[in-house]
C-alpha positions in Angstrom: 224.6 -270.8 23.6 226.1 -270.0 27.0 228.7 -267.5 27.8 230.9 -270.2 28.0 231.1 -271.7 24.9 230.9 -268.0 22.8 234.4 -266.7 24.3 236.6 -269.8 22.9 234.2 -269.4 19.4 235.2 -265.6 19.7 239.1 -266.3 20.2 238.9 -268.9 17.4 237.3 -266.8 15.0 239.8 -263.6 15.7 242.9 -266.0 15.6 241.8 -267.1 12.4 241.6 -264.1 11.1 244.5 -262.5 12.3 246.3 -266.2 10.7 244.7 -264.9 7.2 246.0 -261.3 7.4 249.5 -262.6 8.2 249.1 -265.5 5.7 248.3 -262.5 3.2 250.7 -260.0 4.1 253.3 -262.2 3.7 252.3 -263.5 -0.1 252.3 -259.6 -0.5 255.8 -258.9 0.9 256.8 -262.2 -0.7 255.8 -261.5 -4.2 256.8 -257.7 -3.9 260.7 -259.1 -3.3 260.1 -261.6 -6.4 258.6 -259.6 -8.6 261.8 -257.0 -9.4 263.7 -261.3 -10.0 260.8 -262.4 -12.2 260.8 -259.4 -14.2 264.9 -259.4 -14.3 264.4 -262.9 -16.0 261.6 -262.2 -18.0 263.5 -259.2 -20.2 266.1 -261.4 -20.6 264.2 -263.0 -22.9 262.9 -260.3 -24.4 264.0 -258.7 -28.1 266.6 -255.4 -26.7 263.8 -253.0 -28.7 261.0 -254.6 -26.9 262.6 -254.6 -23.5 263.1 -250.9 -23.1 259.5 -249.8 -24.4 257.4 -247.4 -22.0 254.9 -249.1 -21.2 256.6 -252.4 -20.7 255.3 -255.2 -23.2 254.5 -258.5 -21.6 253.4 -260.5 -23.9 255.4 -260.3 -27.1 258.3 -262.9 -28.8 260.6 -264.1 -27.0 264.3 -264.9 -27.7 267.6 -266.8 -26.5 269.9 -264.2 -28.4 270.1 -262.3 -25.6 272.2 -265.1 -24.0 273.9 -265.9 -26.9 275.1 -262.5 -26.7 276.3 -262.9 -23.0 278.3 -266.0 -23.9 280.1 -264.5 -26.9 281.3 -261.6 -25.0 283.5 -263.6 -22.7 281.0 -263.7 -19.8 281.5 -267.9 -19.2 285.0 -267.1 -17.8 284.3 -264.4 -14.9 281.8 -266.9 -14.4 284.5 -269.6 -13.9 286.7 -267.3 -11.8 283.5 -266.5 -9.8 283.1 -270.3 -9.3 286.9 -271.1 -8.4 287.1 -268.3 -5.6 284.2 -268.5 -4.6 284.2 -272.7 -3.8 287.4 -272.6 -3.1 287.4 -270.1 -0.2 284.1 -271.3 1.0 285.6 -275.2 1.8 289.0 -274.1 3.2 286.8 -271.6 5.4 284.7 -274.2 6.6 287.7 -277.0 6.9 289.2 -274.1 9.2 286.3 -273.0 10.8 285.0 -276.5 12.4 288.2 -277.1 14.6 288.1 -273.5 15.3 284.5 -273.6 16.4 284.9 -276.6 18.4 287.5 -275.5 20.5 285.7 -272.4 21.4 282.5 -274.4 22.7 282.6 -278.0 23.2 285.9 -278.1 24.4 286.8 -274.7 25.5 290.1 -273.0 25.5 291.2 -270.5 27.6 289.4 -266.9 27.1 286.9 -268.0 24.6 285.5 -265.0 25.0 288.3 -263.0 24.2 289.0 -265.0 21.1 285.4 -264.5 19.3 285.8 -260.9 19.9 288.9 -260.6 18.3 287.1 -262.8 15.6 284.2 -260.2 15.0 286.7 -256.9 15.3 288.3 -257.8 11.6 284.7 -256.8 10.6 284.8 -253.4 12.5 286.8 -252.2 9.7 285.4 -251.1 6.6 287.0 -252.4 3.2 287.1 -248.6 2.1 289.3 -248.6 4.8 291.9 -251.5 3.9 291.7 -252.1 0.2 295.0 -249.2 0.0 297.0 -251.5 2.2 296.0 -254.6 0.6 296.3 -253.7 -3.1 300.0 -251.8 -2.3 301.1 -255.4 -0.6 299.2 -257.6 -3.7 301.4 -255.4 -6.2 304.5 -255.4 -4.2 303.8 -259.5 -4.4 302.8 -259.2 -7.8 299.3 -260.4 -7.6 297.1 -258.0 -9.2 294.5 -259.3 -11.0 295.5 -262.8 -9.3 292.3 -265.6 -8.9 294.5 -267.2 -5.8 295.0 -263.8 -4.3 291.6 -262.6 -4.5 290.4 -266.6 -2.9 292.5 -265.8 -0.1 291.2 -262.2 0.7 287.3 -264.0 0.4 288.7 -266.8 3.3 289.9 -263.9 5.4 286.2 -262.1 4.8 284.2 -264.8 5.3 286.4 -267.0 8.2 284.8 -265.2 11.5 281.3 -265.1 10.2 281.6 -269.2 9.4 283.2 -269.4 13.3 281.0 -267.5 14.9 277.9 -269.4 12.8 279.4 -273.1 13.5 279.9 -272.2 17.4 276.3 -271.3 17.7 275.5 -274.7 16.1 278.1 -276.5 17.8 276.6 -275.2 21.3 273.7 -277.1 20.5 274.6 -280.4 20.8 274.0 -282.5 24.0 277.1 -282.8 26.2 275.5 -286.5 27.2 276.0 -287.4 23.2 279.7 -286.5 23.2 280.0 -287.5 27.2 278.7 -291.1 25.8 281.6 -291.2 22.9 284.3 -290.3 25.4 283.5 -293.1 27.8 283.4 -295.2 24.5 286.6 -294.8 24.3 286.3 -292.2 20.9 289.1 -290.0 20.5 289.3 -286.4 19.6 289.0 -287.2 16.1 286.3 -289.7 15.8 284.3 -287.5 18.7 284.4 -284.1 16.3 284.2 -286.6 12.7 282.0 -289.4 13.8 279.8 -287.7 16.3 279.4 -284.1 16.5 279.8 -283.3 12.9 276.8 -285.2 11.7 274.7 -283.6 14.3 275.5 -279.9 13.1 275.5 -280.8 9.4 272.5 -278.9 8.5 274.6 -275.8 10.3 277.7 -276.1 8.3 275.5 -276.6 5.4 274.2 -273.2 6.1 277.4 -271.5 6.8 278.4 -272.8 3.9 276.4 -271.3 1.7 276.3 -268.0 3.5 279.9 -267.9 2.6 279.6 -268.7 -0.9 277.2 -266.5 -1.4 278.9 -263.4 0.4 281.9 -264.5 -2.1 279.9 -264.8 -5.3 278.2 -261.2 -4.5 281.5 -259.7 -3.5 281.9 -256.4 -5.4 284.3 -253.7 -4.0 287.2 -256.5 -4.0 286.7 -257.8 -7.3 286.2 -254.4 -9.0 289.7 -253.0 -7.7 292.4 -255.5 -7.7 291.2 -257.2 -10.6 291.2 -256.1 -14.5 290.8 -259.0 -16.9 292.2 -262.3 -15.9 290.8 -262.6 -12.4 287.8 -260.9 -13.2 284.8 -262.0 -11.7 281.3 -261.8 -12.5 279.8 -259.0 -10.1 282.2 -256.1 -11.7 281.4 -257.5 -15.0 278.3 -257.1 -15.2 279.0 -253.3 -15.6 280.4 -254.2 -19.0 277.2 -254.5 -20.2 276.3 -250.5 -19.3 276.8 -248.6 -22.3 275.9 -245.3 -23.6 276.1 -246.1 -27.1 272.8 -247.8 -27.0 270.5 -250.3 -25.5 271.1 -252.8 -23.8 268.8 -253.5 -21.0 267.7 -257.0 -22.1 271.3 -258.7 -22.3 272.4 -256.6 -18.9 269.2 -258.9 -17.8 270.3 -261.9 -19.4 273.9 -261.7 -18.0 272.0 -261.2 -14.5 270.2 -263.9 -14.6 273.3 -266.3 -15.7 275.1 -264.5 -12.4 272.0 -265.4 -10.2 271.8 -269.0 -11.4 274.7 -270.6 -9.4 273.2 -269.3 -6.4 270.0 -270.5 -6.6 271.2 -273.9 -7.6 273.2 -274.1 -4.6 270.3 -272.8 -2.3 267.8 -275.4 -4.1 270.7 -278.2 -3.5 271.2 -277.5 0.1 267.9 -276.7 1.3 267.2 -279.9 2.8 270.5 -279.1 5.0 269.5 -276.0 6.3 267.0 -276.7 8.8 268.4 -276.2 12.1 267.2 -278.4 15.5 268.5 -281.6 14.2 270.3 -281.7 17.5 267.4 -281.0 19.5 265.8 -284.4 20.6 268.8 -286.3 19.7 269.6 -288.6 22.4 266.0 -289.0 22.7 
């Protein structure tokens, strides 16, 4: 075999090597952010004496009482304030966002650039910082422990991230497609409804659920100006903490119901989420 023909066999064999390790390392890493999930979910299942045994038991009965337990305490309606802030803020943010986006890239205003740094300043601040200001105006307003008031404060959170996302999208598409509309005669409306949106709908999709997600999750908010009507499911789950005895297998089962709306919602919008839909389009 000549010289030749060895190097390329060399550089195939060592790339496919080096394709393994990766391919490996990343079941590894993978699995090693799973498992702590997995196991969550699994002791929710499990008998509360079984659960807290040292070593853990694996295969032993398993049970729905846990949940059962979850529901009775009250748990389905933080998770229905959970749902009505967190939807709610993400689709006004996103109804807001788009015409905000698309005036700071395909049709341009005046000192864009000025605008999206104003935009990512009101994250600058810590909520540590504000939450004395904000809960001294919500009770001067009288909504403590308000659902609405605590929806607003996520759109506020969550609008300059869902900008900042749509504009990157929004950048994306071909100036030829929307150049084409115009001289079609399309107006504003039809060029951002019927033209550009459909080509950056897999990036809304995603800022969407970025949004909901940072919304669901939200605890330092929640915790604070809320007690018992507004209360949502992240500070609740600390109700299940209690020194009087165990109670590691329905903390786990009220984790996993918490988790569950988020996964659905990545599962349901995970054909949207793949970006480059504009790339190639007026091909």
């Amino acid at each position: 075999m000549s010289t030749s023909t060895a190097v390329p066999a060399r550089a195939k064999v060592r790339r496919r090597v080096v394709s393994t390790v990766l391919t490996a390392i990343t079941y590894v890493v993978t699995i090693a952010f799973f498992f702590p999930v997995a196991w969550m979910v699994l002791t929710a299942f499990k008998p509360e004496a079984v659960a807290a045994t040292n070593p853990p038991t694996i295969f032993t009965e398993y049970t729905m009482e846990n949940f059962a337990k979850v529901m009775d305490s009250g748990f389905s309606g933080y998770l229905i304030n959970s749902l009505i802030a967190s939807v709610t803020s993400t689709v006004i943010v996103v109804v807001l966002a788009i015409p905000a986006a698309y005036a700071l890239s395909v049709r341009p205003v005046k000192r864009p650039t000025d605008i999206l740094f104003f935009f990512i300043s009101t994250k600058f601040l810590p909520l540590a910082a504000a939450v004395i200001p904000i809960y001294l105006v919500l009770q001067q307003l009288r909504l403590l422990d308000n659902i609405n008031a605590l929806t607003v404060l996520y759109m506020g959170m969550n609008l300059p991230l869902a900008v900042w996302m749509i504009r990157s999208f929004l950048m994306e598409v071909p100036t030829e497609i929307i150049e084409a509309a115009q001289m079609d005669g399309a107006n504003l409306r039809t060029e951002l409804v019927r033209v550009v949106l459909p080509i950056v709908a897999p990036g809304i999709a995603a800022a969407a659920l970025i949004c909901f997600i940072f919304a669901w999750n939200e605890y330092f908010l929640a915790n604070i100006l809320t007690s018992t009507v507004a209360r949502t499911t992240p500070p609740a789950l600390s109700g299940f903490v209690s020194g009087r005895g165990q109670f590691l297998a329905v903390l786990s089962a009220a984790a996993t119901v918490a988790v569950l709306p988020v996964i659905i919602a990545g599962w349901a919008a995970q054909k949207r989420l793949v970006r480059g839909l504009a790339m190639g389009a007026i091909k």
